[in-house]
Structure formats: structure tokens, C-alpha cells
C-alpha positions in Angstrom: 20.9 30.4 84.4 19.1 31.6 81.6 17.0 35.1 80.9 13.1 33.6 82.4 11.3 35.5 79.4 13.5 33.7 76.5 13.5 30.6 78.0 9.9 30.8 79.2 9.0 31.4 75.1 10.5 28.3 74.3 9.8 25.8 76.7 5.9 27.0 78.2 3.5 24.9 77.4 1.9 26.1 74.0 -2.0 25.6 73.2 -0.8 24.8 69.4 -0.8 20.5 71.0 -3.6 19.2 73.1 -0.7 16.9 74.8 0.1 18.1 78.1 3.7 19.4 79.1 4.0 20.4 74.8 6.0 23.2 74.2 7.2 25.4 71.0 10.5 24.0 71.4 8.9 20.6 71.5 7.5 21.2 67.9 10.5 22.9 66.4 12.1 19.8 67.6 9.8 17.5 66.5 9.3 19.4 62.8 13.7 19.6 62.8 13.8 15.9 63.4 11.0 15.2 60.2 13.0 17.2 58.0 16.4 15.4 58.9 14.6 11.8 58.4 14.1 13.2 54.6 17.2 14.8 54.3 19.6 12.5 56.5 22.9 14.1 55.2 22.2 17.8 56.2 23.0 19.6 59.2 21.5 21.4 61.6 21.3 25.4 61.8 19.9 27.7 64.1 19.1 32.1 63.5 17.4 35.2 64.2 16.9 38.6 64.5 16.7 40.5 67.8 14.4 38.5 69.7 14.6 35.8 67.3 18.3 36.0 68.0 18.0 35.1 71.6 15.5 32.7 70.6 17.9 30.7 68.2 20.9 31.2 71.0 18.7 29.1 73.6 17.3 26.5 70.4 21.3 25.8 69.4 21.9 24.8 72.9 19.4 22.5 73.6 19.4 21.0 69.7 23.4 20.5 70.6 22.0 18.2 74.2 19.6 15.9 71.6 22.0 12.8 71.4 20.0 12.0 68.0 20.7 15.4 66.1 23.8 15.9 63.6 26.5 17.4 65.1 28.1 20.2 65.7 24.7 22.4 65.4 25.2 25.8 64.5 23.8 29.4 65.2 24.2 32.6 63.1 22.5 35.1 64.4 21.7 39.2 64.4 21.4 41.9 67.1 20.9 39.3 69.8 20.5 39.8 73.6 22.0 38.2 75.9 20.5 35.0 77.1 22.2 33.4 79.8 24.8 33.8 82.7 28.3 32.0 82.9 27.1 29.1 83.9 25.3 29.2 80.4 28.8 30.1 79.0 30.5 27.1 80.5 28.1 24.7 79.7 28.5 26.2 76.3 32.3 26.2 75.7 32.3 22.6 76.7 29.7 21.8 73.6 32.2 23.6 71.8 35.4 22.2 72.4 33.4 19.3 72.3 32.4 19.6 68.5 28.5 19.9 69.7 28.0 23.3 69.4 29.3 26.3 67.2 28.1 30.3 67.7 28.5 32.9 65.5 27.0 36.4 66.7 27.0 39.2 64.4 26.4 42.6 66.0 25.8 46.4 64.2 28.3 48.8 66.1 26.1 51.4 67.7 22.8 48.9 68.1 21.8 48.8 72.0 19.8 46.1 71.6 22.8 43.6 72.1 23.9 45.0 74.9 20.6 44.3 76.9 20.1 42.9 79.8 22.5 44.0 81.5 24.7 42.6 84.8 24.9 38.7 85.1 24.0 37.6 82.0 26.8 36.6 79.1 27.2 36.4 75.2 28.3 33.5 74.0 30.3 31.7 70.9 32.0 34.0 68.3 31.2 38.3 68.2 31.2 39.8 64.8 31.2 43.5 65.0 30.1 45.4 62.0 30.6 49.2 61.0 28.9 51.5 58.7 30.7 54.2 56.5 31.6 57.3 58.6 28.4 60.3 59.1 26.9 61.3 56.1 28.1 58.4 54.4 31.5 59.5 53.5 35.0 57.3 53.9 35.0 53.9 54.2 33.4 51.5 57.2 35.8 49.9 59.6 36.9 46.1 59.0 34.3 44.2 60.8 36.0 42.9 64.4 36.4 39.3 65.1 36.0 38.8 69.0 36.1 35.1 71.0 35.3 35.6 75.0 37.6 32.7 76.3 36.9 30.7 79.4 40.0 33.2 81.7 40.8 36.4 79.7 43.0 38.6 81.2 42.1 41.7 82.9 42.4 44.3 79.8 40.7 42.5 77.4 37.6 41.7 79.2 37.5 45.3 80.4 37.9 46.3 76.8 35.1 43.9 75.6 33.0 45.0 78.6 33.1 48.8 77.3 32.5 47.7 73.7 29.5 45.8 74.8 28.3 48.1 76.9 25.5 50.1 76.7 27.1 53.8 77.0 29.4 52.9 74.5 26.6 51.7 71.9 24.0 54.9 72.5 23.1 56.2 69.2 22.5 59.4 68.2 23.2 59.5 64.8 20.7 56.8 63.6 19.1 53.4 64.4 21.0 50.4 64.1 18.9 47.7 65.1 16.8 47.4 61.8 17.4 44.1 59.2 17.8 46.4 57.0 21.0 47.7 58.1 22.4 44.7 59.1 22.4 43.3 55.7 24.1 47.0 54.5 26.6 46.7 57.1 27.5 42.8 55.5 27.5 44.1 52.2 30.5 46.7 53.1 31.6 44.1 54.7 31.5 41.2 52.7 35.2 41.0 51.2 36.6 41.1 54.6 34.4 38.3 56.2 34.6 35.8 53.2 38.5 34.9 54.8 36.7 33.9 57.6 34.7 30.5 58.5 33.6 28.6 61.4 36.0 25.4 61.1 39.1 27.5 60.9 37.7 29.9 63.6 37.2 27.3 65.9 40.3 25.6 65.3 43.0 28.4 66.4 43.5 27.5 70.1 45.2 31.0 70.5 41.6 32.5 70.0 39.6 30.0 71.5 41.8 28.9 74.5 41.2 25.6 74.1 42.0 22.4 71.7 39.0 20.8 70.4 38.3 16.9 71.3 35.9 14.5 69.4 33.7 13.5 72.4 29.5 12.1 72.8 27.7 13.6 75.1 25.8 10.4 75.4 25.6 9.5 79.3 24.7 11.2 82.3 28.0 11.8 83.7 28.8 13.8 80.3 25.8 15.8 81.2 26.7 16.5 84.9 30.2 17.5 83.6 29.1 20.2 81.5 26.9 21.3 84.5 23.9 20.7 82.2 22.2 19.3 84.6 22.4 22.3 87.1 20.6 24.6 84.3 17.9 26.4 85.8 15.6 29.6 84.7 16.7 33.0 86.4 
């Protein structure tokens, strides 16, 4: 299931097309797939910001489904939402293991915005925490934290990631972490730290990920139905 107002964004039918049925996701598609017929050796990346953020989580997805788009597609994104429930995470961590897909989430410590909405909806791909220096600017920020929600986690570490992510544990009231601008602060205190990281290697330890990743096409409709792709439905 996905969040109806994200999902309705993308795939209304938009008024920039006189062709019936067209929708912005249509002609993001459509200018992704002219770009890619000039520049055949690139890949493909989706991001955003807060709304954009969920906007590029649900984009990713769908680009990954598109038999005819270089794979694995990508998503780096800031203070997102959530976006969809586990159903949306399953169907996601088979594009992963499946090389389709990869997610990277990066997330200010403190900013509600990621926490929102609440109940049965899920992050999904990799969780990069960032912190700022301590008040008033003094002492150093924490090392960034590196977080992977596996398919069955046990009981303590998805109660731990369910306080972490919640949002009494991410009020603020020492300042607002929501804004660009402190994103790219928190990156820069950050930076040495997160330059040991990168996706392949990230997504290649099965003791984070759970899982062993398998070269596989998504190219017929019983691929599709195994993934539960075809089940996907608004909320």
C-alpha cells in the first residue's frame, strides 16, 4: 500500500498533456528515457527533499519495475516520509536482492518530518542518521548511524529503531532540523565518516542486509506476482 497523497502526486492525471490517462510520472518517465537514448552508458538516480523525498522513494520503485531502464536504479534522499506499508517494503527488498533497486535515506536526528505518518506505513532501503555538534555548538557531533530494517529483525532492534524513529523521540526544542540547510551542515561534520561508506559494499554484507544478492530480470509476469507487485494498491 502506498500513502494516497504521494502516490496520487505522481500518477493523477496532470493537465501539462492533452493525452488522456498522462500523468507526471508519465513525463518524468518519458524525459528519463530521452536522456538515457543520449547518454546510453549512465545510470539512473532518483532524490529529494521532504516532500520531494517521498516523491523520489515512490519514482525509484516504479523506475526499478520499467524492464527498459538501467539497472539497479538508485535513491538518495533527505528528511523523507514514509511512503508505503510492508507490503511496499517486501516488494522492495526483493528489487533489492534482486539488483533492481538500491535506497539510501539520510535523516537529521531531531527532524519530525521523517517520522510522519505514523502507524502502518514503513521506511525503506538504507537509514543514515546524522547529528549536529552538542547545544551551543560546542564538542563534537556524533558519528552518523548506519541502519538496514531486514525483512525479520529480532524483537530489540526493531523496538529500538521504532523509538529512534519515532516521533517523541525526534521533538525538537532546541532548533529546526528539517531545513536543506542543515542537512548539508550535518554532511559536512559528517563527511570523513561517511566517505568509508558506499552503496555496493553496503549492499553486499549479508549480515546487515539479511539476505545474499542474486542477478535476476524482472521481465515476466510471474516475476511481477512474486514480488507482490501486482497486489500494489493506493491506501
Amino acid at each position: 500500500r502506498f500513502h494516497t497523497g504521494f502516490y496520487n502526486y505522481l500518477f493523477n492525471e496532470t493537465k501539462e498533456s492533452d493525452a488522456p490517462g498522462f500523468t507526471k510520472s508519465d513525463a518524468i518517465l518519458k524525459g528519463v528515457k530521452s536522456l538515457l537514448a543520449k547518454y546510453p552508458d549512465h545510470k539512473v538516480y532518483t532524490t529529494g527533499h521532504s516532500l520531494g523525498g517521498a516523491l523520489s522513494t515512490l519514482a525509484a520503485f516504479f523506475f526499478a519495475c520499467e524492464t527498459d531502464l538501467p539497472k539497479p536504479v538508485s535513491c538518495v534522499n533527505f528528511a523523507s516520509p514514509r511512503t508505503g506499508g510492508s507490503d511496499f517494503l517486501d516488494a522492495v527488498h526483493y528489487l533489492e536482492r534482486s539488483k533492481q533497486l538500491r535506497f539510501l535515506r539520510v535523516n537529521n536526528n531531531n527532524d519530525s518530518i521523517p517520522t510522519l505518518p505514523p502507524g502502518k506505513y514503513e521506511h525503506v532501503g538504507f537509514q543514515v542518521t546524522l547529528y549536529k555538534k552538542s547545544w551551543f555548538g560546542f564538542g563534537q557531533a556524533s558519528e552518523p548511524d548506519v541502519d538496514y530494517k531486514k525483512t525479520v529483525d529480532s524483537f530489540w532492534t526493531s523496538a529500538n529503531r521504532a523509538w529512534s524513529n519515532g516521533f517523541i523521540s525526534n521533538a525538537n526544542i532546541t532548533g529546526y532540523e528539517h531545513a536543506q540547510t542543515e542537512y548539508i551542515a550535518n554532511i559536512e561534520l559528517a563527511k570523513e565518516h561517511l566517505e568509508k561508506y558506499n552503496l555496493n559494499m553496503m549492499y553486499a554484507d549479508e549480515r546487515v542486509v539479511g539476505y545474499k544478492l542474486v542477478e535476476r530480470h524482472l521481465d515476466n509476469e510471474q516475476e511481477w506476482n512474486c514480488c507482490g507487485l501486482t497486489n500494489m494498491f493506493q491506501a
